[in-house]
PDB file of N, CA, C and O in Angstrom:
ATOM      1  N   UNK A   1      74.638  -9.803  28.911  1.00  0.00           N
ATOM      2  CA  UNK A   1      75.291 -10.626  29.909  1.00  0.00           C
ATOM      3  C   UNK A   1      76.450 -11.398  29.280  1.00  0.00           C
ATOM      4  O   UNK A   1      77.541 -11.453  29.848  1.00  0.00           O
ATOM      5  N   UNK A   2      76.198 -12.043  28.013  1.00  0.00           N
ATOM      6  CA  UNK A   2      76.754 -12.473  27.412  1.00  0.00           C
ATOM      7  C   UNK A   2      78.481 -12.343  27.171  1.00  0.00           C
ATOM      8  O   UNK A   2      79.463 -13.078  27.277  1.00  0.00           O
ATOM      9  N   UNK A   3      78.019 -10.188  26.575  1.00  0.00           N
ATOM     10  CA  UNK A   3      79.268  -9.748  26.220  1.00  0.00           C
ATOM     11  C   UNK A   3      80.124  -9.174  27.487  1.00  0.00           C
ATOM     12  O   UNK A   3      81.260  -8.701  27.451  1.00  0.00           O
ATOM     13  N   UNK A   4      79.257  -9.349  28.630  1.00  0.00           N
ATOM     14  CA  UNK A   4      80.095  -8.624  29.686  1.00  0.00           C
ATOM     15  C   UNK A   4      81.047  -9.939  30.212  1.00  0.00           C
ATOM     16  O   UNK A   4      82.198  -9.663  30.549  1.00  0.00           O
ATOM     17  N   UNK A   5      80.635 -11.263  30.289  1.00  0.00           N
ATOM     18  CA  UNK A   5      81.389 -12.341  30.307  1.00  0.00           C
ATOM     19  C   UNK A   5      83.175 -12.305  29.268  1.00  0.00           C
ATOM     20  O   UNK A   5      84.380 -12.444  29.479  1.00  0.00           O
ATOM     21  N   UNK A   6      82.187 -12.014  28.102  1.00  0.00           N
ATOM     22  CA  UNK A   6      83.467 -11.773  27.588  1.00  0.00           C
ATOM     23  C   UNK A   6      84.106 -11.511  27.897  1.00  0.00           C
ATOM     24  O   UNK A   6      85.029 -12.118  28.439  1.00  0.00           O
ATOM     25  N   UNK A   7      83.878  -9.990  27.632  1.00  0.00           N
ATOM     26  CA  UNK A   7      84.775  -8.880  28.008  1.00  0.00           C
ATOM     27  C   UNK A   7      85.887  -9.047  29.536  1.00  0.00           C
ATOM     28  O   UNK A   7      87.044  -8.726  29.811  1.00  0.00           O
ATOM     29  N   UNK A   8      85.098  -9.520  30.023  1.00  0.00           N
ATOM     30  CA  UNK A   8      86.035  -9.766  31.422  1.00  0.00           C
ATOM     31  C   UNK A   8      86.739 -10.919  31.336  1.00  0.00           C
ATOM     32  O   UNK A   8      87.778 -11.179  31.942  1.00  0.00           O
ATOM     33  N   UNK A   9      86.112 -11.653  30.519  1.00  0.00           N
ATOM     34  CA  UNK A   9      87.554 -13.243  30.430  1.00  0.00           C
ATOM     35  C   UNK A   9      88.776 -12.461  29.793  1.00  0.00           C
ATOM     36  O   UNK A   9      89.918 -12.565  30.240  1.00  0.00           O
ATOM     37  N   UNK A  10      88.370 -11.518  28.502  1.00  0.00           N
ATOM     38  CA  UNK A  10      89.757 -11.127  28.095  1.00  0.00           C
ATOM     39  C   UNK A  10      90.386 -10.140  28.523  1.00  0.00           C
ATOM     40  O   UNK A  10      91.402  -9.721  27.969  1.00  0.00           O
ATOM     41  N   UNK A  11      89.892  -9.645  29.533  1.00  0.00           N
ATOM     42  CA  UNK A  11      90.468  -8.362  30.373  1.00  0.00           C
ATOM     43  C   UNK A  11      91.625  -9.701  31.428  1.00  0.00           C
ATOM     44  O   UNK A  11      92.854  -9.748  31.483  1.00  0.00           O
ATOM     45  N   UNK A  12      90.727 -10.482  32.017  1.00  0.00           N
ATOM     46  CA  UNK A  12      91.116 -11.092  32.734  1.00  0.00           C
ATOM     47  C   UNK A  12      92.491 -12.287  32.470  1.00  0.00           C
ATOM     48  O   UNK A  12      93.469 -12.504  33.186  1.00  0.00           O
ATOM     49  N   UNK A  13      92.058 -12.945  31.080  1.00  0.00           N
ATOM     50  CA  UNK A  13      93.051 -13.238  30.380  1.00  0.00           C
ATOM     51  C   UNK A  13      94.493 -13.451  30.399  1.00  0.00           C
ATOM     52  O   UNK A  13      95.206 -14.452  30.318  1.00  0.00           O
ATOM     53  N   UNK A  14      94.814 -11.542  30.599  1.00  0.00           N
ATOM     54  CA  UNK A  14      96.502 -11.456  30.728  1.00  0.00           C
ATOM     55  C   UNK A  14      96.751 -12.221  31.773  1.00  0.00           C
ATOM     56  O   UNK A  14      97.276 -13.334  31.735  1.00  0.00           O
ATOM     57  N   UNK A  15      96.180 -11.331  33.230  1.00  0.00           N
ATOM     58  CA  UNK A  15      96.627 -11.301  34.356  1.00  0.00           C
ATOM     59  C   UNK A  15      95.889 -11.521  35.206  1.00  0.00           C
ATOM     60  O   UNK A  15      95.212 -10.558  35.568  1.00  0.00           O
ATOM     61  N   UNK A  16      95.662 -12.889  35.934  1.00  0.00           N
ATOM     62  CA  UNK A  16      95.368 -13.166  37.059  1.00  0.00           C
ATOM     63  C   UNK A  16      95.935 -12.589  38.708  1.00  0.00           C
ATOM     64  O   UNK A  16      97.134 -12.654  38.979  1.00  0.00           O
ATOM     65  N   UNK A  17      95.316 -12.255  39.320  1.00  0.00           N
ATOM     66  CA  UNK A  17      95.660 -12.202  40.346  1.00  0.00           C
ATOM     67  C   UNK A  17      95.362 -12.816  41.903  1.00  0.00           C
ATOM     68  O   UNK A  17      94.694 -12.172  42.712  1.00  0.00           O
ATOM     69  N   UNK A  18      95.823 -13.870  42.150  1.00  0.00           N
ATOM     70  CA  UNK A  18      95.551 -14.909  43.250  1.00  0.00           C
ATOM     71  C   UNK A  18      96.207 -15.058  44.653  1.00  0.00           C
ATOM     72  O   UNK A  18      96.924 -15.995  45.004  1.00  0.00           O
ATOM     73  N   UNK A  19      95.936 -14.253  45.208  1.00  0.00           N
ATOM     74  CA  UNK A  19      96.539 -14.547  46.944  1.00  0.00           C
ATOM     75  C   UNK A  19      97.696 -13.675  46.847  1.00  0.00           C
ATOM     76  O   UNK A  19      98.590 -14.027  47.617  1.00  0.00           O
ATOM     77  N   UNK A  20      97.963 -12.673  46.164  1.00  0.00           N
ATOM     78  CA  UNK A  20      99.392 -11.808  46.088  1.00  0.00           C
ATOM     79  C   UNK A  20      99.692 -12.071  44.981  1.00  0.00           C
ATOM     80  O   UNK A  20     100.155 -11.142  44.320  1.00  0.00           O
ATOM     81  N   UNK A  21      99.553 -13.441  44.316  1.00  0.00           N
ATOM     82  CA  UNK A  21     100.730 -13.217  42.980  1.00  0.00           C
ATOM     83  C   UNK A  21     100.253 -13.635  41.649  1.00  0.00           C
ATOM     84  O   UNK A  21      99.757 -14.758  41.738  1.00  0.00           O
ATOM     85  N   UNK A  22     100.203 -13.079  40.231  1.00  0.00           N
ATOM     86  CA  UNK A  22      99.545 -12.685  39.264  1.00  0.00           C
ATOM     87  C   UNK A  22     100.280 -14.391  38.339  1.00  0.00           C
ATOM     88  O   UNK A  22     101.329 -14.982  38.084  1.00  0.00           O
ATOM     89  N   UNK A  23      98.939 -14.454  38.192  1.00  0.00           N
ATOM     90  CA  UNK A  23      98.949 -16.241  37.408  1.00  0.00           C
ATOM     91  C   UNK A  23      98.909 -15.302  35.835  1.00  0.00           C
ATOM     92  O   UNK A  23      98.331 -14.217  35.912  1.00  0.00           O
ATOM     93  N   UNK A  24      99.424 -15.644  34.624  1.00  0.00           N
ATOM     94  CA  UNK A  24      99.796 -15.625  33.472  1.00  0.00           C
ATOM     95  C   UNK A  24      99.323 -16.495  32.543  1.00  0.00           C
ATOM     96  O   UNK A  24     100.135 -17.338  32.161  1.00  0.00           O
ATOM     97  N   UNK A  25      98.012 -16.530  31.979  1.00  0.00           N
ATOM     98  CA  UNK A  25      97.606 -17.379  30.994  1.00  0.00           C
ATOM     99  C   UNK A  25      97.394 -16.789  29.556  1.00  0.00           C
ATOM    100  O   UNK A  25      96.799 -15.800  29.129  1.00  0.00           O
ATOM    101  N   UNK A  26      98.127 -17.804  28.980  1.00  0.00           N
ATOM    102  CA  UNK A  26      98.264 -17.678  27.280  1.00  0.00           C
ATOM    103  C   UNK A  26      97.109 -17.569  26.423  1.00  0.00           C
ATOM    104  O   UNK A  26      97.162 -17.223  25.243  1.00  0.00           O
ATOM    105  N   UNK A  27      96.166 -17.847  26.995  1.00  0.00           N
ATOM    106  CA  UNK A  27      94.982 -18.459  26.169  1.00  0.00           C
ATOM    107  C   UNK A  27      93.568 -18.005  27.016  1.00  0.00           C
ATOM    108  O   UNK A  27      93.600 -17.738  28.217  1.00  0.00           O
ATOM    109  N   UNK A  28      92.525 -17.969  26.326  1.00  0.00           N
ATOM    110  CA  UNK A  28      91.179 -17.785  27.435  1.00  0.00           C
ATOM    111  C   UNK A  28      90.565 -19.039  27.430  1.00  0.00           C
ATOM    112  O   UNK A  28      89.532 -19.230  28.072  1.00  0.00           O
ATOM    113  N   UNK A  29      91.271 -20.187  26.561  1.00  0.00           N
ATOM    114  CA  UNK A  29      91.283 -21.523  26.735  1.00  0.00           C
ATOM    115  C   UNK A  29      91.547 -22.187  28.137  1.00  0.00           C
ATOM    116  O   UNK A  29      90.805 -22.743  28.947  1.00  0.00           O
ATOM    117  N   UNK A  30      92.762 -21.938  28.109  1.00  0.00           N
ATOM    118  CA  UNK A  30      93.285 -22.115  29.395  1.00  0.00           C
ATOM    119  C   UNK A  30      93.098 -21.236  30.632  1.00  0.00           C
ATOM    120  O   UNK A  30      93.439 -21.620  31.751  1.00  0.00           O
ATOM    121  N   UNK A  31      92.707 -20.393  30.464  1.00  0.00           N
ATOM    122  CA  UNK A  31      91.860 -19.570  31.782  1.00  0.00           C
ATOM    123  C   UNK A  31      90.663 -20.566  31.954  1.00  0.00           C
ATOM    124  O   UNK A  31      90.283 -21.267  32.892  1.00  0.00           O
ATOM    125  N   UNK A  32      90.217 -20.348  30.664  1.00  0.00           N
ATOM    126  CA  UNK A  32      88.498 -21.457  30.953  1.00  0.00           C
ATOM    127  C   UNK A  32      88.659 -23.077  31.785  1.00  0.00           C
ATOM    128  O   UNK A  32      88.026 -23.691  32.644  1.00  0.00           O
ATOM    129  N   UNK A  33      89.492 -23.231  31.224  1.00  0.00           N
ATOM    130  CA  UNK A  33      89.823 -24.834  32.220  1.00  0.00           C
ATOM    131  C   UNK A  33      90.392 -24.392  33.119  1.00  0.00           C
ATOM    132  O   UNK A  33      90.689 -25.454  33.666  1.00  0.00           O
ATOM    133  N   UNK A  34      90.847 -23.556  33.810  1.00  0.00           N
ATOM    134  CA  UNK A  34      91.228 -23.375  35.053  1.00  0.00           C
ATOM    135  C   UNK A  34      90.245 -23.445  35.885  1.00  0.00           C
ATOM    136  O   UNK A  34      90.001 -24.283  36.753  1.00  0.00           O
ATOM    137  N   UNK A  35      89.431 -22.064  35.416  1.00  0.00           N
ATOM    138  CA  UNK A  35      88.331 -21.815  36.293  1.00  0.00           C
ATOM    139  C   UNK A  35      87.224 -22.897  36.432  1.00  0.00           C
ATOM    140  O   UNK A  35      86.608 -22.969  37.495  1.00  0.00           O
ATOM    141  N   UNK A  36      86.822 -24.108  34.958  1.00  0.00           N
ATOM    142  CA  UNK A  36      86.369 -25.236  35.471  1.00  0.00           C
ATOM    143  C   UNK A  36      86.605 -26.111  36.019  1.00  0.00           C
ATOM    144  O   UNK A  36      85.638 -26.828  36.273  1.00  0.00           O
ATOM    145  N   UNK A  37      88.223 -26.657  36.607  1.00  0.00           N
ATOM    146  CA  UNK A  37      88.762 -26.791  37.455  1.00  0.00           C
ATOM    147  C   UNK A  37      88.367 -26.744  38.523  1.00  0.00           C
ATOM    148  O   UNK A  37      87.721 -27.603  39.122  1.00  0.00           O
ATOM    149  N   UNK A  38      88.938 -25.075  39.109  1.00  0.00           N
ATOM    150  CA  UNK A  38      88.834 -24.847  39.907  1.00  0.00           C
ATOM    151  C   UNK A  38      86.834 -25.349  40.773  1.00  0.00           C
ATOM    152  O   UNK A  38      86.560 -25.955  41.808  1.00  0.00           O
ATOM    153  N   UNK A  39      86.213 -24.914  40.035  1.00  0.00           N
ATOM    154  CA  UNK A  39      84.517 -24.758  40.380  1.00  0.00           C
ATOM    155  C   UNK A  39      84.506 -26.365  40.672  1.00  0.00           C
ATOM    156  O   UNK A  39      84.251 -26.689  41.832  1.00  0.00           O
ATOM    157  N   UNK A  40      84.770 -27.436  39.685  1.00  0.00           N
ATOM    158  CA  UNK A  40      84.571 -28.864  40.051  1.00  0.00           C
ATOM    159  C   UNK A  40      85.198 -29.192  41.625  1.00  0.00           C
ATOM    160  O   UNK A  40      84.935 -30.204  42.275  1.00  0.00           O
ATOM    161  N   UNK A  41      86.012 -28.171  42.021  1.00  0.00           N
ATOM    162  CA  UNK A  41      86.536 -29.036  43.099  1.00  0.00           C
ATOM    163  C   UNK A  41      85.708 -28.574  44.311  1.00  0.00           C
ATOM    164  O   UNK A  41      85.162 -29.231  45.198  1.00  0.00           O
ATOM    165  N   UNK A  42      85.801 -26.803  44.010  1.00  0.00           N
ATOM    166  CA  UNK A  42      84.485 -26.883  44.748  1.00  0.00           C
ATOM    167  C   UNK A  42      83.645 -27.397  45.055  1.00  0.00           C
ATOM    168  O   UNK A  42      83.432 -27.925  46.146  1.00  0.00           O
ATOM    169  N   UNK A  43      82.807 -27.325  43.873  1.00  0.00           N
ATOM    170  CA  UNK A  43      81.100 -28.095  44.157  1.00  0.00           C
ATOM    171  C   UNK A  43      81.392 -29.335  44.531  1.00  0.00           C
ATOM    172  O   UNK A  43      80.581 -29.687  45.387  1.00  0.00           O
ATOM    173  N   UNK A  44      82.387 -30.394  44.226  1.00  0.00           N
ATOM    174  CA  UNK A  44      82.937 -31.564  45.111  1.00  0.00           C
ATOM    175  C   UNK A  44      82.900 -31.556  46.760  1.00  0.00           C
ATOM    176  O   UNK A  44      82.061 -32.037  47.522  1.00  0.00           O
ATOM    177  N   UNK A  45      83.778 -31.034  46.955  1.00  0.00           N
ATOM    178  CA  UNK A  45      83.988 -30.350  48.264  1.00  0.00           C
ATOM    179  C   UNK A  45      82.468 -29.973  48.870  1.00  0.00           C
ATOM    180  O   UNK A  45      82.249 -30.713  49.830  1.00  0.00           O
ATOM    181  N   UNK A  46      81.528 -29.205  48.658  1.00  0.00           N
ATOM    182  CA  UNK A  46      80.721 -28.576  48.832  1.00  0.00           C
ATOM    183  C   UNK A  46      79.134 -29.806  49.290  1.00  0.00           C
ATOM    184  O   UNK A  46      78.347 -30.039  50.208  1.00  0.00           O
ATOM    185  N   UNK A  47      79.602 -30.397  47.418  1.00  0.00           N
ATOM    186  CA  UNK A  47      78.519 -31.916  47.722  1.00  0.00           C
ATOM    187  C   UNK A  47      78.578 -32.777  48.757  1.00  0.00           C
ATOM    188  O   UNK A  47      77.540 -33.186  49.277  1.00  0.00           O
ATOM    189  N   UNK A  48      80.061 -33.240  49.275  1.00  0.00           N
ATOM    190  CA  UNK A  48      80.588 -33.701  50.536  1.00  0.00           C
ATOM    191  C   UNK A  48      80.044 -32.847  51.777  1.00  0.00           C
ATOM    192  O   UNK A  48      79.040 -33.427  52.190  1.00  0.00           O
ATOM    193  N   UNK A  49      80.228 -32.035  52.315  1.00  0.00           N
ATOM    194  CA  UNK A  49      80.171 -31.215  53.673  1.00  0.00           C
ATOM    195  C   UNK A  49      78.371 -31.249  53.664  1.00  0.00           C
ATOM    196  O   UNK A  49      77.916 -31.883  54.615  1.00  0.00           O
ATOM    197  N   UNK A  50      77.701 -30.864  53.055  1.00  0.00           N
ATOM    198  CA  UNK A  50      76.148 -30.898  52.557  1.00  0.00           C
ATOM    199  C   UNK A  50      75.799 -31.743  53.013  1.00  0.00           C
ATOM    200  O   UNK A  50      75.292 -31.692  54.133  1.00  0.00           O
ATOM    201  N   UNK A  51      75.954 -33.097  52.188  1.00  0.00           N
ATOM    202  CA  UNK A  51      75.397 -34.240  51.571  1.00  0.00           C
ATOM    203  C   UNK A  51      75.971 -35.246  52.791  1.00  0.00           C
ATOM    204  O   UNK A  51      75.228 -36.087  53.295  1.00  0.00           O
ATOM    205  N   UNK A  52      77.062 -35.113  53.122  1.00  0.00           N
ATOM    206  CA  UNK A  52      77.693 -35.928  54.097  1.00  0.00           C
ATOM    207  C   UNK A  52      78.331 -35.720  55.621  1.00  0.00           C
ATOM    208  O   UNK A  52      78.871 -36.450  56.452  1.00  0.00           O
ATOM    209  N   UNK A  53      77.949 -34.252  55.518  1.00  0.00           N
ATOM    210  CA  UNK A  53      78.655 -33.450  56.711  1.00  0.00           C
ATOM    211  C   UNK A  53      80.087 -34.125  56.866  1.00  0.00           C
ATOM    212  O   UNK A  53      80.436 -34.657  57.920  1.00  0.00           O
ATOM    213  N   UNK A  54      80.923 -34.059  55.683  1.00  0.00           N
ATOM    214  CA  UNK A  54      82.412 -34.430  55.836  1.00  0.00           C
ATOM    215  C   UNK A  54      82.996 -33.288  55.393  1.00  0.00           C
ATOM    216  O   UNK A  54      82.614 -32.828  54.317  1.00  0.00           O
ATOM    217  N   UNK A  55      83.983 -32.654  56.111  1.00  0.00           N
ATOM    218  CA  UNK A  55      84.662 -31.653  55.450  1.00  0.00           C
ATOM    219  C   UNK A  55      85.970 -32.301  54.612  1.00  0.00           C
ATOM    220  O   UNK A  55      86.729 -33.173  55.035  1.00  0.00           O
ATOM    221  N   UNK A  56      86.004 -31.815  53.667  1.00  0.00           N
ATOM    222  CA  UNK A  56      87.594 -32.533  52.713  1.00  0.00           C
ATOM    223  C   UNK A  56      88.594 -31.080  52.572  1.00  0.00           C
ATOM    224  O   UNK A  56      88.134 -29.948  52.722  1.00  0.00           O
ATOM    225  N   UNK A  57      89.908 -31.352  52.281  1.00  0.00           N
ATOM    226  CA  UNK A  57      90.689 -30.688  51.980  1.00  0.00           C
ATOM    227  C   UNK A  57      90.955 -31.011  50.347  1.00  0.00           C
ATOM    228  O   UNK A  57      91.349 -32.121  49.990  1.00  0.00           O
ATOM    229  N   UNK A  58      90.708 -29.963  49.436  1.00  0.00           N
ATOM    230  CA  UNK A  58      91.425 -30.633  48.381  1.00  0.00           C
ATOM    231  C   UNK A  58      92.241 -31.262  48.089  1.00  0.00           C
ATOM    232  O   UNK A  58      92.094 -31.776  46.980  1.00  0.00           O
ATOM    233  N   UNK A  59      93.526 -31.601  48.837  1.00  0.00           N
ATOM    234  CA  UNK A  59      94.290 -32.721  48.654  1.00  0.00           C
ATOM    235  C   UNK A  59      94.131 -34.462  49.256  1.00  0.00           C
ATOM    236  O   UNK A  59      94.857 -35.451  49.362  1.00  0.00           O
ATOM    237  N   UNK A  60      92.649 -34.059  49.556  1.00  0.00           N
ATOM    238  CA  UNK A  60      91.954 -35.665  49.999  1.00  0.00           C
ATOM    239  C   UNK A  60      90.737 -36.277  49.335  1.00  0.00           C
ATOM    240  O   UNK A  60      90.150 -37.267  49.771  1.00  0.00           O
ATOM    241  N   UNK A  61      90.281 -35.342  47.819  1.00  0.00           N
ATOM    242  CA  UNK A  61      89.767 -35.737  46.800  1.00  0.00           C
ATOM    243  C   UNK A  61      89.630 -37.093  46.343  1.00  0.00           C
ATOM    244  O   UNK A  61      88.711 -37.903  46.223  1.00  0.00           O
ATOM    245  N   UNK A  62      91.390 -37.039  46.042  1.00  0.00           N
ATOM    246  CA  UNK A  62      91.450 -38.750  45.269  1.00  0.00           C
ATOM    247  C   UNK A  62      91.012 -39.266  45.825  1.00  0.00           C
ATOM    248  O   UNK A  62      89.923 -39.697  45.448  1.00  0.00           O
ATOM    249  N   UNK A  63      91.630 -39.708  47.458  1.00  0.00           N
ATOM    250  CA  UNK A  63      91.233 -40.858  48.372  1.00  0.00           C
ATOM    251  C   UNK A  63      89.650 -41.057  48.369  1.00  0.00           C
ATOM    252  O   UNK A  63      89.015 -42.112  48.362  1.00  0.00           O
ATOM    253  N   UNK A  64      89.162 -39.642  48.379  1.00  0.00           N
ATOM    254  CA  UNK A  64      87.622 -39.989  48.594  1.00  0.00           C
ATOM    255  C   UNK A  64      86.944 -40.643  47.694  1.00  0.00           C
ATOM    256  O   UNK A  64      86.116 -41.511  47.969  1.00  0.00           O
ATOM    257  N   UNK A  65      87.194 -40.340  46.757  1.00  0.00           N
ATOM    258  CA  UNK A  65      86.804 -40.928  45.193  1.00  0.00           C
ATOM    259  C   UNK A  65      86.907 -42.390  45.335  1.00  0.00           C
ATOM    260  O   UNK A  65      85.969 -43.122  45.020  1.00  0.00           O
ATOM    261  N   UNK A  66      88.217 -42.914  45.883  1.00  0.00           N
ATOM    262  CA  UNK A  66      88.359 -44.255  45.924  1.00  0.00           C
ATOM    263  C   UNK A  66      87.873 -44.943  46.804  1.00  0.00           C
ATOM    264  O   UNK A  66      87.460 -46.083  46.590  1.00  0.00           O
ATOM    265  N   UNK A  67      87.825 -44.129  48.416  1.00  0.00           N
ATOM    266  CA  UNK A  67      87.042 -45.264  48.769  1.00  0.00           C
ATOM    267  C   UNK A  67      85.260 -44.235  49.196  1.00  0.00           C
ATOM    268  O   UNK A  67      84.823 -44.058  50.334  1.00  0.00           O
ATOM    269  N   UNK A  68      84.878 -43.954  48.433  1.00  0.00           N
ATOM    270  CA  UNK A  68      83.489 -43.730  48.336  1.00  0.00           C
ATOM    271  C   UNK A  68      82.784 -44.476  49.434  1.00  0.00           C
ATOM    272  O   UNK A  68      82.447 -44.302  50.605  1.00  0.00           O
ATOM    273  N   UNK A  69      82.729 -45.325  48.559  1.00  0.00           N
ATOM    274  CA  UNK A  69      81.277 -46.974  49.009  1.00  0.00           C
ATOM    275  C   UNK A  69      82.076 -47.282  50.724  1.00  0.00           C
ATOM    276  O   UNK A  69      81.253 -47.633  51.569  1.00  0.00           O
ATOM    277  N   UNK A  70      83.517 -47.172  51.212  1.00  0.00           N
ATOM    278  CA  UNK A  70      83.746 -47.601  52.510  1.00  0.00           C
ATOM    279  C   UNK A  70      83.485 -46.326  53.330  1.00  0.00           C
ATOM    280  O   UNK A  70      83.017 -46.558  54.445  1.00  0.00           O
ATOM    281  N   UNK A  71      83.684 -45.026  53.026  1.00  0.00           N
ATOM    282  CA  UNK A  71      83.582 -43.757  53.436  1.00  0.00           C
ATOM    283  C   UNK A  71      81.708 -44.151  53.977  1.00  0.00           C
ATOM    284  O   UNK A  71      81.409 -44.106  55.170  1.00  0.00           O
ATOM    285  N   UNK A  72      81.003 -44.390  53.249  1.00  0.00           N
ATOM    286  CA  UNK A  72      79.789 -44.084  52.954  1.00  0.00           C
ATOM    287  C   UNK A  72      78.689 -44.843  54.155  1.00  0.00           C
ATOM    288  O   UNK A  72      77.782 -44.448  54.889  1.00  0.00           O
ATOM    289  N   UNK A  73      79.647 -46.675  53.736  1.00  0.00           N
ATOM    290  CA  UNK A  73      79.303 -47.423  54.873  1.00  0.00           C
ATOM    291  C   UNK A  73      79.573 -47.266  56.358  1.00  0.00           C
ATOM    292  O   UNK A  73      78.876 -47.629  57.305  1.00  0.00           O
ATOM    293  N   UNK A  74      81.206 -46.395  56.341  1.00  0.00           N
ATOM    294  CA  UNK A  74      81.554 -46.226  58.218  1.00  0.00           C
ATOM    295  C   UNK A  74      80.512 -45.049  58.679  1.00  0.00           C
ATOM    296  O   UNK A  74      80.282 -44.869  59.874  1.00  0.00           O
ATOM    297  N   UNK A  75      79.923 -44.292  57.698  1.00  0.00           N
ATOM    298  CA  UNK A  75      79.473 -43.044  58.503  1.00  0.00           C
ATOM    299  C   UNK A  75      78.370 -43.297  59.261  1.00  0.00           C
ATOM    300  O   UNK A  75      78.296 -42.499  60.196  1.00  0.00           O
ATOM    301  N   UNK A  76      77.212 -44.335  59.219  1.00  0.00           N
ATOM    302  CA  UNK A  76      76.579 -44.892  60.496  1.00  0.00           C
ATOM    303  C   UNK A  76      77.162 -45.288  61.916  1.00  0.00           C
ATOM    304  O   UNK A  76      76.844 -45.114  63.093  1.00  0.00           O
ATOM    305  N   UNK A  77      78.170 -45.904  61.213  1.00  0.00           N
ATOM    306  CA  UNK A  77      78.824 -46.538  62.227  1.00  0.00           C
ATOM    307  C   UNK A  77      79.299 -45.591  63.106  1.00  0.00           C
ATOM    308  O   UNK A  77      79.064 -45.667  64.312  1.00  0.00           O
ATOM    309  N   UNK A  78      80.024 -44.600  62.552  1.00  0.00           N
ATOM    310  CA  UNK A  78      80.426 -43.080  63.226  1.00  0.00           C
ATOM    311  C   UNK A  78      79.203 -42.886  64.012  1.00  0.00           C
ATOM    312  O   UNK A  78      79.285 -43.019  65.233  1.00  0.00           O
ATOM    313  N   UNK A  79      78.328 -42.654  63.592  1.00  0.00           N
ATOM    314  CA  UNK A  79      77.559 -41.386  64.369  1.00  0.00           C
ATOM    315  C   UNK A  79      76.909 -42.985  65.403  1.00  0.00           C
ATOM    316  O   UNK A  79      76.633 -42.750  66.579  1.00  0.00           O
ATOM    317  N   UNK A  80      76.768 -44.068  65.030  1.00  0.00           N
ATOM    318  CA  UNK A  80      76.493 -44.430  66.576  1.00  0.00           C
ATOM    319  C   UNK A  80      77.649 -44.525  67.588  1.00  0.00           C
ATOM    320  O   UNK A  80      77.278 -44.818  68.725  1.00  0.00           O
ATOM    321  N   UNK A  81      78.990 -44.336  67.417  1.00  0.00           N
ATOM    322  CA  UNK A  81      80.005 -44.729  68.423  1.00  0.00           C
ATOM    323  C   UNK A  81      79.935 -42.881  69.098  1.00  0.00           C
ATOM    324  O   UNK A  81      80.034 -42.458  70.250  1.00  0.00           O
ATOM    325  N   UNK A  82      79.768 -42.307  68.043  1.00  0.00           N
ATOM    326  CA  UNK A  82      80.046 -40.964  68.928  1.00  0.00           C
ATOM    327  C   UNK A  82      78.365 -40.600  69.822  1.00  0.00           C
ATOM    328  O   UNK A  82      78.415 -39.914  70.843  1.00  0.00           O
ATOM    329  N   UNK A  83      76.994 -41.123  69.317  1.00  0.00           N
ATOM    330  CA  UNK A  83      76.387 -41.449  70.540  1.00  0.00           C
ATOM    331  C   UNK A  83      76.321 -42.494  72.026  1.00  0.00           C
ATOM    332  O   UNK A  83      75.635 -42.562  73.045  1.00  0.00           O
ATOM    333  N   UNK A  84      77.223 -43.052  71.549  1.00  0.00           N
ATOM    334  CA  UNK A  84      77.859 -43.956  72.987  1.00  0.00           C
ATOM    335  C   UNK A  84      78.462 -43.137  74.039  1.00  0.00           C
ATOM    336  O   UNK A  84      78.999 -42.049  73.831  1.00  0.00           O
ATOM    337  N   UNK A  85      78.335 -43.786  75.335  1.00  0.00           N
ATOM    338  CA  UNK A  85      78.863 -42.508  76.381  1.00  0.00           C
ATOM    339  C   UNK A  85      80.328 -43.420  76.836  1.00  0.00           C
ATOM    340  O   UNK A  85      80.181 -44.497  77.415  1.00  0.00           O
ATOM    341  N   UNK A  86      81.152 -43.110  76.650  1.00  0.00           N
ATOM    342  CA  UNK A  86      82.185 -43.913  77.223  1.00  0.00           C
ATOM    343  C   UNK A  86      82.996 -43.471  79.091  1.00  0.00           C
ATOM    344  O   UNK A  86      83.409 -42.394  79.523  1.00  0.00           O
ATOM    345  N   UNK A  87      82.939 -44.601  79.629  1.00  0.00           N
ATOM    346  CA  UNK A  87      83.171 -44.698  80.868  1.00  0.00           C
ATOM    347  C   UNK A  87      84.764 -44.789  80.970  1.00  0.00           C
ATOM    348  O   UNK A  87      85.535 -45.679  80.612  1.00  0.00           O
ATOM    349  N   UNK A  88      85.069 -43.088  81.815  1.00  0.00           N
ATOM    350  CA  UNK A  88      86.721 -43.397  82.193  1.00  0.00           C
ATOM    351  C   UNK A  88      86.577 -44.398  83.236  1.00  0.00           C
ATOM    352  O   UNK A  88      87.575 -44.879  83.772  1.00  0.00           O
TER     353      UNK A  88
END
């Protein structure tokens, strides 16, 4: 299992290929932090929608990070206003 990991990081290595167009990494260093990168934002993302039924866009990470603890406190508050019946 081991060597088949390998083998495919350095196959993979040269030439990435992502959505049409071939990413170029120097290093299997830098492949490796990509791809842990990439997986952290996932399982981020993932822990959220789960854990919180919030969907995030990766470019709303930071914010979440920062306000955590206010995110955390409105979400009661959410789910009782959206069980309220509101009168036109």
């Amino acid at each position: 299992m081991y060597l088949k990991i390998i083998l495919c990081i350095n196959i993979m290595c040269d030439t990435i290929e992502k959505r049409g167009r071939k990413k170029k990494y120097n290093s299997e260093e830098e492949f490796l932090e990509n791809r842990r990168e990439a997986c952290r934002i996932r399982k981020f993302l993932k822990f959220y929608e789960t854990k919180y039924k919030i969907k995030l866009r990766p470019d709303q990470i930071e914010e979440a990070k920062k306000h955590r603890k206010t995110i955390l406190q409105a979400l009661p508050i959410l789910d009782f206003l959206n069980s309220l019946e509101v009168i036109e």
